[in-house]
C-alpha positions as CSV (number, residue, x, y, z in Angstrom):
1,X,88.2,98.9,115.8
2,X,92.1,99.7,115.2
3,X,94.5,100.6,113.0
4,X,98.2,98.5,112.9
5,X,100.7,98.9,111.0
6,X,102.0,96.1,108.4
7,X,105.7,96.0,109.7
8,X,104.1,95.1,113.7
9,X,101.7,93.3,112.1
10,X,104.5,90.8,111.0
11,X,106.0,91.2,114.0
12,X,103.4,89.9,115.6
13,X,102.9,87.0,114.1
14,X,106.4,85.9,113.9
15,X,107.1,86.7,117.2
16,X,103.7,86.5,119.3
17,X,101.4,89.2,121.1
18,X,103.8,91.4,123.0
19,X,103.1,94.9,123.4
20,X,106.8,95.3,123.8
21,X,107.4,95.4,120.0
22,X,104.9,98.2,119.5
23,X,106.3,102.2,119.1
24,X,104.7,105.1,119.2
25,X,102.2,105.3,116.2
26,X,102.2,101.8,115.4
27,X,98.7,102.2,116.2
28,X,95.5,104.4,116.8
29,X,94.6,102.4,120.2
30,X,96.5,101.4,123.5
31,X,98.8,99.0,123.3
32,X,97.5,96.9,126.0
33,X,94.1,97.2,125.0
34,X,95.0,96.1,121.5
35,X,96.8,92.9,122.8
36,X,93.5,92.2,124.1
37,X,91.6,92.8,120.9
38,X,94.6,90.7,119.5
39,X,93.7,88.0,122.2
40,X,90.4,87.7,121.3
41,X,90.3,87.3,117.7
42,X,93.3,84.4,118.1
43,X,91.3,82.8,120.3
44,X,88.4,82.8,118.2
45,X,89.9,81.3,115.3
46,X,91.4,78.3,117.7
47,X,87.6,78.0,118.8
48,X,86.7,77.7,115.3
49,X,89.3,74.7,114.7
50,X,88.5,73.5,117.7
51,X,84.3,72.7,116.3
52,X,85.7,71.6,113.3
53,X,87.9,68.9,115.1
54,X,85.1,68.0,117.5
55,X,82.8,67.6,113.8
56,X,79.8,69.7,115.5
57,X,77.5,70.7,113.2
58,X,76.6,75.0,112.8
59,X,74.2,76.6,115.2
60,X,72.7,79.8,115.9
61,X,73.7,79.3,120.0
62,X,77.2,78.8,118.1
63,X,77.4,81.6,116.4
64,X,76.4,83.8,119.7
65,X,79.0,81.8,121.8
66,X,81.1,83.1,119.1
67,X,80.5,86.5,118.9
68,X,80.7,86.5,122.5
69,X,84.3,85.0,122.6
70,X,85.3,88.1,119.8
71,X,84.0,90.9,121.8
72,X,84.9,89.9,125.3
73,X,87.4,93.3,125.6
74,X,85.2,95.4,123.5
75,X,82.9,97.6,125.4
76,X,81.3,99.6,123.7
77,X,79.9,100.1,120.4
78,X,79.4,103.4,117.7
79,X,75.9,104.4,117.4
80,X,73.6,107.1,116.1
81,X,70.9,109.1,118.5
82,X,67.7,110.2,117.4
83,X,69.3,113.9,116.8
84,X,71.8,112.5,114.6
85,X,75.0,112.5,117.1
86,X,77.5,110.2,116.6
87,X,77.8,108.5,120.1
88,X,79.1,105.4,122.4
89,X,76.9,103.0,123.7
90,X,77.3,99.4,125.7
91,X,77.7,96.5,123.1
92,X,75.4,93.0,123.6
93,X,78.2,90.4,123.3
94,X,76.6,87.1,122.3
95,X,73.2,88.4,121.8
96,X,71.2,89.7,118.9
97,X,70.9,93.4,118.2
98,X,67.8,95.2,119.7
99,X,68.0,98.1,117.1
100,X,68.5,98.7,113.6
101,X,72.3,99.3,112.1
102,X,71.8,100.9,108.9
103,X,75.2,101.7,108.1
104,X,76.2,104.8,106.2
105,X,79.2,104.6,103.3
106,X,79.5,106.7,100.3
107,X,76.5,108.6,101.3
108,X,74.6,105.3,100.7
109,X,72.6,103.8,103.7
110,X,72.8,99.7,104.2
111,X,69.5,98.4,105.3
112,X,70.0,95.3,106.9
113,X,67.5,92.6,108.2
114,X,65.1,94.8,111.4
115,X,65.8,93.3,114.8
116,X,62.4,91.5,114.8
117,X,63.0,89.0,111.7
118,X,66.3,88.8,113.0
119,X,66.3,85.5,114.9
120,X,63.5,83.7,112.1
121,X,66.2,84.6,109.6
122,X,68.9,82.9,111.5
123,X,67.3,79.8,111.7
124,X,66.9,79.9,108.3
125,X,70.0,80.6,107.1
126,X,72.0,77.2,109.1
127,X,69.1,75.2,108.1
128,X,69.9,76.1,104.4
129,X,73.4,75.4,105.3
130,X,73.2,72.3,107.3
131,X,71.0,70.8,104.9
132,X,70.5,72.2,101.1
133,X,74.3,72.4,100.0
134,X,75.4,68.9,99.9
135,X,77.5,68.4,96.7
136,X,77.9,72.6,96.6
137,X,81.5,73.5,95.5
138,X,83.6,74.6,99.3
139,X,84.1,78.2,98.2
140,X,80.7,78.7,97.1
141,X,79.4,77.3,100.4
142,X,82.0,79.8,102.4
143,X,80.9,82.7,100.3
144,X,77.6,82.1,100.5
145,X,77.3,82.1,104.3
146,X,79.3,84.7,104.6
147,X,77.5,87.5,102.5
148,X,73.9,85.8,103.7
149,X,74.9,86.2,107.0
150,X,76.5,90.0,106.1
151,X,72.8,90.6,104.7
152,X,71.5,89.7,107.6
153,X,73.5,91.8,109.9
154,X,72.5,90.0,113.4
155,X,74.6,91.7,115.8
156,X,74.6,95.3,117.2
157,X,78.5,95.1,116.1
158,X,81.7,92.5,115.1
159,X,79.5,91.3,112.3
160,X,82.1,91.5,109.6
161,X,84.5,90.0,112.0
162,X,82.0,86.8,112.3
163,X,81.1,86.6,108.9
164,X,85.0,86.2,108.0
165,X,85.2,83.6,111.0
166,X,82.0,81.9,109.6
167,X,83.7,81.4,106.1
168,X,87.1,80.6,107.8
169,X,84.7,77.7,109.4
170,X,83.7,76.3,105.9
171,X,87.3,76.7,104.4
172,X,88.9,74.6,107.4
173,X,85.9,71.9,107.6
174,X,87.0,71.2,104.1
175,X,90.8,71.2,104.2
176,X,91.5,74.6,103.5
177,X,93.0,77.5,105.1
178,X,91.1,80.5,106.8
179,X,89.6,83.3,105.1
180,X,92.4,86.6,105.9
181,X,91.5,89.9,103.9
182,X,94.5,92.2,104.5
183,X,94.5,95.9,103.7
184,X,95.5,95.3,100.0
185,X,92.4,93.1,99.4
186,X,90.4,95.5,101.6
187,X,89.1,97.7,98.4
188,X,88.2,94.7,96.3
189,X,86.2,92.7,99.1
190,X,84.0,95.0,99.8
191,X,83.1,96.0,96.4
192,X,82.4,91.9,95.5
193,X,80.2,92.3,98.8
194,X,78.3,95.3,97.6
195,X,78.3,92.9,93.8
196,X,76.6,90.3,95.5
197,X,74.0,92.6,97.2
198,X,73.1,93.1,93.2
199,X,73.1,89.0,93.1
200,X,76.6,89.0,91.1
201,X,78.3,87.0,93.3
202,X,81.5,85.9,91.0
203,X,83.3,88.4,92.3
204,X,83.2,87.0,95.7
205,X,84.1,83.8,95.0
206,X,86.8,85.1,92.9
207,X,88.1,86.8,96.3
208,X,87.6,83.3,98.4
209,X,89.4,81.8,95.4
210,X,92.1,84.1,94.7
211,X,92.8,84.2,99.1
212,X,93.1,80.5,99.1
213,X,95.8,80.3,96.3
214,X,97.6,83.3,97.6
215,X,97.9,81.0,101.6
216,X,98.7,77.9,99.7
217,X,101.5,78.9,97.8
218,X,103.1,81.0,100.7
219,X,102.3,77.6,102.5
220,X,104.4,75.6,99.7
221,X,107.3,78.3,99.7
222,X,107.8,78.9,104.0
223,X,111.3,78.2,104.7
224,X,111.7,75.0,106.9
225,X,113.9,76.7,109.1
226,X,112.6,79.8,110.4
227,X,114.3,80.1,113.7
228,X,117.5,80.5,113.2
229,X,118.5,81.7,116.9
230,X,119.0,78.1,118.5
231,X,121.8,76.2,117.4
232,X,119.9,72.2,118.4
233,X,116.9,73.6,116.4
234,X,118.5,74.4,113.5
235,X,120.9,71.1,113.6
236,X,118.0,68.6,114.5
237,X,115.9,70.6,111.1
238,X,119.0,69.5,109.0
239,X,119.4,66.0,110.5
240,X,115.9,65.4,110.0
241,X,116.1,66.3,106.2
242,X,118.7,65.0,105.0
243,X,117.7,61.4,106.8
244,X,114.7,61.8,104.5
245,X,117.2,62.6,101.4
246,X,119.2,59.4,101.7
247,X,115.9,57.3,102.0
248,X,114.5,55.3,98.7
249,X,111.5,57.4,99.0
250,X,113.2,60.2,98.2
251,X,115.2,59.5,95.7
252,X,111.8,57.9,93.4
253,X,109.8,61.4,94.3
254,X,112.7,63.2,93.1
255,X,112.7,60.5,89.9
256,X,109.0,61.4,89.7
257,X,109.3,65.1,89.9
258,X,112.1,64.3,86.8
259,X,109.1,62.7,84.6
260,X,107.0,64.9,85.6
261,X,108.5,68.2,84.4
262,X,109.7,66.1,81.0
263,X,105.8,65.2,80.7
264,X,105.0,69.3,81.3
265,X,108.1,70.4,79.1
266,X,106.5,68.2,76.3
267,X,103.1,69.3,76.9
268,X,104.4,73.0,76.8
269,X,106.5,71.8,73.6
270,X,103.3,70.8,71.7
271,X,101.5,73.9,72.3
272,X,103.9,76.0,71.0
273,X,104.3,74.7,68.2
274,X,100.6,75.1,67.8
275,X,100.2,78.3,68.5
276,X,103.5,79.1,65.8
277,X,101.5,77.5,62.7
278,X,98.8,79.1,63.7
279,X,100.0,82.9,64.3
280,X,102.0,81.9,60.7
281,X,99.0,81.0,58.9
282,X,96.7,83.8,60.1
283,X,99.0,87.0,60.7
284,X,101.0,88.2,57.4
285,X,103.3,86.7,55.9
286,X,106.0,89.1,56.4
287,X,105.2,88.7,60.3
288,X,108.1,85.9,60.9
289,X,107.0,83.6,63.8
290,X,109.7,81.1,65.3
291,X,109.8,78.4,68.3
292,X,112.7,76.6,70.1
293,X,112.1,74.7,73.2
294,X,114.8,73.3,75.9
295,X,114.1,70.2,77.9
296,X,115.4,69.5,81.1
297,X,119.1,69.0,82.0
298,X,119.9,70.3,78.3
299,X,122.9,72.5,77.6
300,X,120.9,75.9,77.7
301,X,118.1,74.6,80.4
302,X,120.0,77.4,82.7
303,X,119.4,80.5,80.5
304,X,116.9,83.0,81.4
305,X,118.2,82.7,85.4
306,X,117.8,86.6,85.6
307,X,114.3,86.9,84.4
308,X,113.1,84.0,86.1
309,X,114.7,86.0,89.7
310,X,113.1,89.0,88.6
311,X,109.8,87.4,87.9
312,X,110.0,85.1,91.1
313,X,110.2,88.5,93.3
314,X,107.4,90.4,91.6
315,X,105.3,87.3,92.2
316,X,106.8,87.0,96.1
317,X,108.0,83.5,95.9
318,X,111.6,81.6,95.8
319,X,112.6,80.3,92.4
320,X,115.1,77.3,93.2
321,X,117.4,77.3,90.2
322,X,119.4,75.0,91.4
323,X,117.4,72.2,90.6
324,X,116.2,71.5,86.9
325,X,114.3,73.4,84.9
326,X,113.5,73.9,81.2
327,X,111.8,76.6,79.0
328,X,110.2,77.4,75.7
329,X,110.4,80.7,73.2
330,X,108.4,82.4,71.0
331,X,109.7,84.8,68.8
332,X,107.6,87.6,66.8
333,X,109.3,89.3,64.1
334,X,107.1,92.3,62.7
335,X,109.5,93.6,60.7
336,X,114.0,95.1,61.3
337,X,112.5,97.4,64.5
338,X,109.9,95.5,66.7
339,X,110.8,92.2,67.6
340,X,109.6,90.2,70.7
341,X,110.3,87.2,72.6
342,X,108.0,85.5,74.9
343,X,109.6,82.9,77.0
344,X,107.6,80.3,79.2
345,X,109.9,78.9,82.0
346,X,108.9,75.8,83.9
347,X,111.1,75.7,87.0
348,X,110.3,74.7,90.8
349,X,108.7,76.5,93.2
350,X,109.8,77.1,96.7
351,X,112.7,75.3,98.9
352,X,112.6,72.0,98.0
353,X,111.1,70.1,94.9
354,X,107.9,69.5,95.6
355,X,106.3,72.3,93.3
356,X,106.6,73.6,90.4
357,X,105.8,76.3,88.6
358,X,105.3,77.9,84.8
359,X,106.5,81.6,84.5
360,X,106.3,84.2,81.5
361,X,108.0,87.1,80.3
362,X,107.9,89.0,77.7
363,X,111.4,90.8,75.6
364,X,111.1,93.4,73.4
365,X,113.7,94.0,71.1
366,X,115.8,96.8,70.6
367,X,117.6,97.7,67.2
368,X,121.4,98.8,67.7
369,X,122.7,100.3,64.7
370,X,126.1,100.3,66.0
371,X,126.8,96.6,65.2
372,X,127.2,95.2,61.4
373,X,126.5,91.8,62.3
374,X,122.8,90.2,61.5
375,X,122.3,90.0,65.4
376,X,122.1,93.1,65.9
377,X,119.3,93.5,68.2
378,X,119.5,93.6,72.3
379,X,116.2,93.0,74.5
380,X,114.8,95.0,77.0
381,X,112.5,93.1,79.5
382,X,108.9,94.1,79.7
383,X,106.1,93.5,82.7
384,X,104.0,91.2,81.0
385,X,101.4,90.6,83.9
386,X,100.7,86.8,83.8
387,X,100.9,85.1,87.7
388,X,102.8,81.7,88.0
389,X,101.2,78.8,86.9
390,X,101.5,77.1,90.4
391,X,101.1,72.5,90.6
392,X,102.5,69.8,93.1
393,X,105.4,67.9,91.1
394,X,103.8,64.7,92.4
395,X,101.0,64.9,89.9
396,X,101.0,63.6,86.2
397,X,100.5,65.3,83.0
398,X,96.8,63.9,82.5
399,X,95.8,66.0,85.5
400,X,98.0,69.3,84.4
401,X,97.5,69.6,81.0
402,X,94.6,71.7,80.9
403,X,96.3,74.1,82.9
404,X,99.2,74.0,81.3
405,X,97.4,75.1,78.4
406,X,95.5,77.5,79.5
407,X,98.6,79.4,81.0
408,X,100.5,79.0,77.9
409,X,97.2,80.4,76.2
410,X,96.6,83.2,78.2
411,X,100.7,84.1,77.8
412,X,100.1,83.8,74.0
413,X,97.4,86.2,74.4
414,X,98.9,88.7,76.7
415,X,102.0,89.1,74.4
416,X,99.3,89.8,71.0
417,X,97.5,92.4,72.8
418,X,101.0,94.3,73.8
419,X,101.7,93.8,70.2
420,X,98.8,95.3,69.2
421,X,98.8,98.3,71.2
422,X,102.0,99.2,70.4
423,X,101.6,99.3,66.2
């Protein structure tokens, strides 16, 4: 329907839907007509929590009140005629569509469900979803309605718009946040779709899984104080927290978090160490493979503050060194010229210390021949592509420690393949 660019995007949000902020060629519509369209889809996603809240149960009449609400400002509708001219035509708002739309992309037509099994296939789809997926995992349920109901195709247009709505519906009726695609996710999501039109649907719910980490953690790293124009605001934010960080509560959470990351750091500690007498007893024995692990609060627990930055913006979150942290290293010897050093931090996550987080990067050394001495190599950091490990500091190690593992794991792993395509 429009185009918008990212930086008014944010503008929006942040600030509301004001046509003032937009500037010439911030987008491909009119600005006020675009507030409208702006309007419309904010209003449906209130609508949606809105039926959650009221616990009404999914409905074909619902669906159409819906599609209704998302296309009040919107007019008209692209179309084909029978001589093949692309043309305008009046869109049914709230009601199904009367004639095919058999989309075009790649040269490849879309056949979607004819106008006349429209309606039956409805009424099938929310009976299969009010009543045959009790006990199905959330983000199966949300992608399945969503690419049924793309299959489908019930509407002349805004179907894509309602199927994302739709999903949103399942993901907030079960504690979660909505379903948001932006343009970077755009590629990816509708090549899971066309997957799941081949009934290989792991990619979708890889998308819905991936979408929902990706709002969670920006949720757990927000800044408490945003607005930072009014002075009362600002002060009554401060009183407010540091009331709750004189309390008793406090202080045992932040006792908790304490255990906690000794109970990961021990964890991490233990797998190390595996994964050392392993690599020892099936690489070479020339290959030398060492491990050394800091707890929390130790002496060198502050090392690696550069990396862990550096790592903490490619991932797009807030690394809070000032509170403690710990880490773990693996070193790889192959022979005087290629050395590398993976280290695994475990530090918190966000403002405050209510999440943590397990990080790794990977060193490669470099030889200088200028020095005598027997450390004689400096390291050059290298992209090692592994996202943070991401947990609440409230829960214990019995619930983390397969993750844990499987992080450390997949580090292990990344660092041997860049090994191996380097000799």
């Amino acid at each position: 329907m429009y185009d918008l660019k990212r930086r008014i995007t944010e503008t929006f949000i942040k600030e509301g839907f004001v046509d003032a902020y937009l500037k010439h060629g911030d987008s491909d519509i009119e600005g006020n007509l675009l507030m409208k369209y702006l309007g419309d889809n904010f209003e449906a996603i209130d609508f949606i929590f809105d039926f959650v809240k009221n616990n009404r149960q999914l409905s074909v009449s619902y669906i159409k009140e819906l599609h209704s609400l998302i296309t009040r400002h919107q007019e008209v509708t692209d179309a084909i005629d029978q001589f093949g001219h692309h043309v305008k035509i009046s869109l049914l708002k709230g009601e199904f569509k009367v004639a095919p739309n058999n989309p075009v992309r790649d040269h490849t037509i879309y056949h979607y469900c004819p106008p006349e099994q429209v309606a039956s296939e409805m009424d099938h789809l929310i009976r299969i979803y009010n009543s045959e997926l009790s006990g199905v995992h959330i983000l199966v349920k949300a992608a399945f309605l969503h690419h049924a109901f793309v299959q489908i195709h019930p509407f002349q247009d805004g179907n894509g718009r309602i199927a994302r709505l739709l999903a949103s519906f399942v993901l907030i009726k079960g504690g979660l946040f909505p379903l948001s695609i932006d343009r970077d996710e755009r590629a990816r999501y509708i090549g899971a779709l066309e997957k799941a039109d081949k009934s290989e649907y792991q990619d979708l719910i890889d998308v819905f899984s991936n979408n929902q980490i990706a709002s969670i953690e920006k949720a757990l790293n927000w800044k408490i104080v945003e607005d930072t124009s009014n002075y009362d605001s600002v002060l009554g934010v401060l009183g407010t927290k540091l009331s709750a960080y004189r309390t008793a509560e406090k202080e045992q959470m932040t006792r908790r978090a304490i255990q906690n990351m000794q109970d990961i750091f021990v964890c991490m500690e233990e797998e190390l160490e595996h994964y050392k007498n392993d690599l020892r007893r099936r690489l070479d024995r020339t290959t030398q493979i060492d491990v050394s692990c800091c707890s929390p609060g130790e002496t060198n627990a502050h090392y690696y503050a550069r990396q862990i930055i550096e790592y903490a913006k490619l991932y797009n979150y807030y690394a809070n060194l000032s509170l403690i942290r710990c880490w773990g290293r693996v070193t790889i010897a192959i022979d005087k010229t290629k050395r590398y050093r993976l280290v695994i931090s475990l530090h918190h996550y966000g403002y405050d210390n209510s999440t943590f987080a397990i990080g790794a990067f990977l060193s490669k050394g470099i030889v200088n021949s200028k020095r005598e001495d027997s450390r004689s190599t400096d390291y050059m950091d290298v992209p090692l592509g592994v996202p943070p490990l991401t947990m609440s500091s409230e829960k214990e190690i019995r619930e983390l420690a397969s993750s844990v593992k499987q992080q450390i794991e997949l580090s292990i792993m990344s660092v041997l393949a860049y090994i191996a395509n380097e000799l």
